[in-house]
Backbone as CSV, one residue per row, in Angstrom:
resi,resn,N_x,N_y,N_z,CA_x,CA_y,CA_z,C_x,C_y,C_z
1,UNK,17.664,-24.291,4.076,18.477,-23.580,5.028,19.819,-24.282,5.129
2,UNK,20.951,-23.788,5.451,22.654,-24.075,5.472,22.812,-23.967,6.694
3,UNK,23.774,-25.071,7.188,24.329,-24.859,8.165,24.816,-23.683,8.517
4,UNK,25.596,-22.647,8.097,26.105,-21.330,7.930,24.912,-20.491,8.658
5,UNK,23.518,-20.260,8.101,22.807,-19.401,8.641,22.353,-19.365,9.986
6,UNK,22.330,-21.398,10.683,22.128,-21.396,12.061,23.229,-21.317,12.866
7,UNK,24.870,-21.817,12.322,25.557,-21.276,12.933,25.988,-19.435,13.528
8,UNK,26.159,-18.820,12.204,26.720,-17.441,12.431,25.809,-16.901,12.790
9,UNK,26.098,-15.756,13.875,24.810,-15.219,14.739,24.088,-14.146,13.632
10,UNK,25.250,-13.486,12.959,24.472,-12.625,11.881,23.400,-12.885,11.548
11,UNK,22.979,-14.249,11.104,22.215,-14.684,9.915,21.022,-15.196,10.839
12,UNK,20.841,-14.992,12.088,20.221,-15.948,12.889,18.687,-14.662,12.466
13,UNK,17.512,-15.723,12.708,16.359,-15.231,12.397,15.762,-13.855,13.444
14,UNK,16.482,-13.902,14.631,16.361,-13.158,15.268,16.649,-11.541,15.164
15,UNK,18.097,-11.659,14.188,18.837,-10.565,13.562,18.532,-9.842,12.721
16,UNK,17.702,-10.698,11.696,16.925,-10.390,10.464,15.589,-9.222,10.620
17,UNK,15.231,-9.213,11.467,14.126,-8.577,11.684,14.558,-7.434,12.114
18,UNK,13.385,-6.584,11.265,13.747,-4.683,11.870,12.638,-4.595,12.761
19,UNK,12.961,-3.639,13.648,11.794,-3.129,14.424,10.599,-2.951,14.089
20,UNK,9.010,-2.993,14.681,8.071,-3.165,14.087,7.672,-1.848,14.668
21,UNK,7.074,-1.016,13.506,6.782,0.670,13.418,5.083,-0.115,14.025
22,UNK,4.694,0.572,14.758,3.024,1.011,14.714,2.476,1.606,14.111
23,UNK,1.414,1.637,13.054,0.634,2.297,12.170,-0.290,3.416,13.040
24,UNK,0.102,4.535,12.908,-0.975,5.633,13.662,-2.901,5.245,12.924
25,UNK,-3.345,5.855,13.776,-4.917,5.977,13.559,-5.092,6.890,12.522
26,UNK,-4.381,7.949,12.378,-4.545,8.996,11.077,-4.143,7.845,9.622
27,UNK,-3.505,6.558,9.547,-2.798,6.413,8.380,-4.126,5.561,7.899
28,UNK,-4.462,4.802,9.223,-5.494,3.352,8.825,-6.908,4.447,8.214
29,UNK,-7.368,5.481,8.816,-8.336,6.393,8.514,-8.146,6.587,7.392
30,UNK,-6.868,7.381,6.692,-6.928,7.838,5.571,-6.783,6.737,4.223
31,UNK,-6.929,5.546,4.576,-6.226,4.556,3.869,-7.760,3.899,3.461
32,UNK,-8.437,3.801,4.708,-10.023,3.472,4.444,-10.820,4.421,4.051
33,UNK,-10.613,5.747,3.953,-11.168,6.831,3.372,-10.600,6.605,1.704
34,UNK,-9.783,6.688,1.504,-9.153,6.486,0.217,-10.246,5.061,-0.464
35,UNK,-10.350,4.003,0.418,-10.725,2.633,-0.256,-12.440,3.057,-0.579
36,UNK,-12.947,3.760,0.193,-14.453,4.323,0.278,-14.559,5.036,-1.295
37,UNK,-13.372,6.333,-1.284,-13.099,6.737,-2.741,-13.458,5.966,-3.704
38,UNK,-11.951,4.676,-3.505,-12.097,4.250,-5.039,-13.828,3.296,-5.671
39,UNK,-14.215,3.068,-4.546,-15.337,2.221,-4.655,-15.998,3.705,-5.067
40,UNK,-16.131,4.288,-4.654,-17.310,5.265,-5.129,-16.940,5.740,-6.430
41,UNK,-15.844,5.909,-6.609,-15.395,6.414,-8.270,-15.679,4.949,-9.101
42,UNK,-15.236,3.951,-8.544,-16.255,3.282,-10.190,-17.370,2.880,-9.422
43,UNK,-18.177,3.416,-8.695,-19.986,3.107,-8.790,-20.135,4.379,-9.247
44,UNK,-19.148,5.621,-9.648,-20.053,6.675,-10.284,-19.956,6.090,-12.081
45,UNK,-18.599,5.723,-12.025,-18.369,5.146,-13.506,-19.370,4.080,-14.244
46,UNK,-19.529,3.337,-13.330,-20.478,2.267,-13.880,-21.833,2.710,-13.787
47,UNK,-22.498,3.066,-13.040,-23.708,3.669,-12.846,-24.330,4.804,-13.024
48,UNK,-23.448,5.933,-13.134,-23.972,7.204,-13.317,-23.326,7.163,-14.775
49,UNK,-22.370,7.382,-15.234,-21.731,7.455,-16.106,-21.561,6.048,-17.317
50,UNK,-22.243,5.321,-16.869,-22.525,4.094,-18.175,-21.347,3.947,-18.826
51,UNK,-20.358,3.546,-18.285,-19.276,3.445,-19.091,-18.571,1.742,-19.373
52,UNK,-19.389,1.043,-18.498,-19.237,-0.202,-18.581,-18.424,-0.818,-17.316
53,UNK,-18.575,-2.037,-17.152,-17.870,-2.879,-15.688,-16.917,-2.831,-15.936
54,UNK,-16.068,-3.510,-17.048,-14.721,-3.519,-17.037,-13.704,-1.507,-17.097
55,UNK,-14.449,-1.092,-17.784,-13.684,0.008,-17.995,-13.870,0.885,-16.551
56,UNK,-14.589,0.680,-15.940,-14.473,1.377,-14.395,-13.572,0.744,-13.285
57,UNK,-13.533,-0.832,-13.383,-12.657,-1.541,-12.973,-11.359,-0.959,-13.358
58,UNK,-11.204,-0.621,-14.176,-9.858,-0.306,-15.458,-9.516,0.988,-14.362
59,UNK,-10.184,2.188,-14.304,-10.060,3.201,-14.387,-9.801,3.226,-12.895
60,UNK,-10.730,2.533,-11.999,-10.748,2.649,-10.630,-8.907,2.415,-9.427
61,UNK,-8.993,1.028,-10.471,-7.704,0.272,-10.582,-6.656,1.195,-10.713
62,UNK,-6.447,1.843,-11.870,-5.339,2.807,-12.233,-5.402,4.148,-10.577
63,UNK,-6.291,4.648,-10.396,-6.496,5.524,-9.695,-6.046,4.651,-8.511
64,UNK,-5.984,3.836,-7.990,-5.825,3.552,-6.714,-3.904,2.628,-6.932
65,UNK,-3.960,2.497,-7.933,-2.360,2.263,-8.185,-1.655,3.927,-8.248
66,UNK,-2.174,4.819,-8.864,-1.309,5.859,-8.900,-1.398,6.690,-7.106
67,UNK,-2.535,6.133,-6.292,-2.813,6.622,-4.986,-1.293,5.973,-3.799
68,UNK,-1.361,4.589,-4.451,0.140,3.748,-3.876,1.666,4.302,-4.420
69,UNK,1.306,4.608,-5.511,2.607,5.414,-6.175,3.345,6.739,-5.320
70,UNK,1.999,7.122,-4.812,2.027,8.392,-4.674,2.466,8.565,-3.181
71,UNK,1.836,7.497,-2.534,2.064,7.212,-0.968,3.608,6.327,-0.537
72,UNK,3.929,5.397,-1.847,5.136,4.880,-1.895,6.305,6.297,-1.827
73,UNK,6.092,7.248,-2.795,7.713,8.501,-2.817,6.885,9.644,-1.823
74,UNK,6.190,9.621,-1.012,5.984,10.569,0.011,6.937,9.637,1.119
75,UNK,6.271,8.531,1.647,6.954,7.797,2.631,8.688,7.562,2.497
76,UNK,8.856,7.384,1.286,11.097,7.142,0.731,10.861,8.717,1.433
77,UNK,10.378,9.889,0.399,10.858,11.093,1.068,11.374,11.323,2.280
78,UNK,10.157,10.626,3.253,10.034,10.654,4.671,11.123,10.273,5.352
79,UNK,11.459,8.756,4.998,12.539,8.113,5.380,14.088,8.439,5.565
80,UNK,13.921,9.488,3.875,15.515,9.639,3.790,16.163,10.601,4.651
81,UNK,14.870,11.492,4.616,15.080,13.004,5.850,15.357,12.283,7.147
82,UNK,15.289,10.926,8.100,15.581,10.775,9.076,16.912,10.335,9.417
């Protein structure tokens, strides 16, 4: 840390911080509904579908990265409209 950042009030730690949003009950629901998903899509992969540990890992993985992708440009959308 620089002298500069505790002097100028700009930089002061207090300034830095944005307001803290509250997460609604609909987001944490759908977020643990989603996590229930991906677990169940590779216990169908691995178990019903014999496709092996790693490749359900693989597959489960991808599906729940493209689920963040997807929730990442809904939310920018959201943002920019305000």
């Amino acid at each position: 840390m620089t002298v500069d950042r505790e002097v100028i009030p700009e930089h002061s730690p207090a300034h830095d911080r944005s307001p803290v949003e509250e997460v609604s009950t609909a987001t944490v629901v759908a977020y643990a509904m989603a996590a229930v998903v991906l677990v169940g899509w590779f216990l169908f992969g691995w178990l019903v579908l014999e496709q092996g540990f790693v490749d359900s890992v693989g597959e489960s993985a991808g599906a729940g990265f493209t689920l963040l992708l997807i929730v990442s440009v809904v939310g920018t959308v959201r943002r920019s409209r305000r």
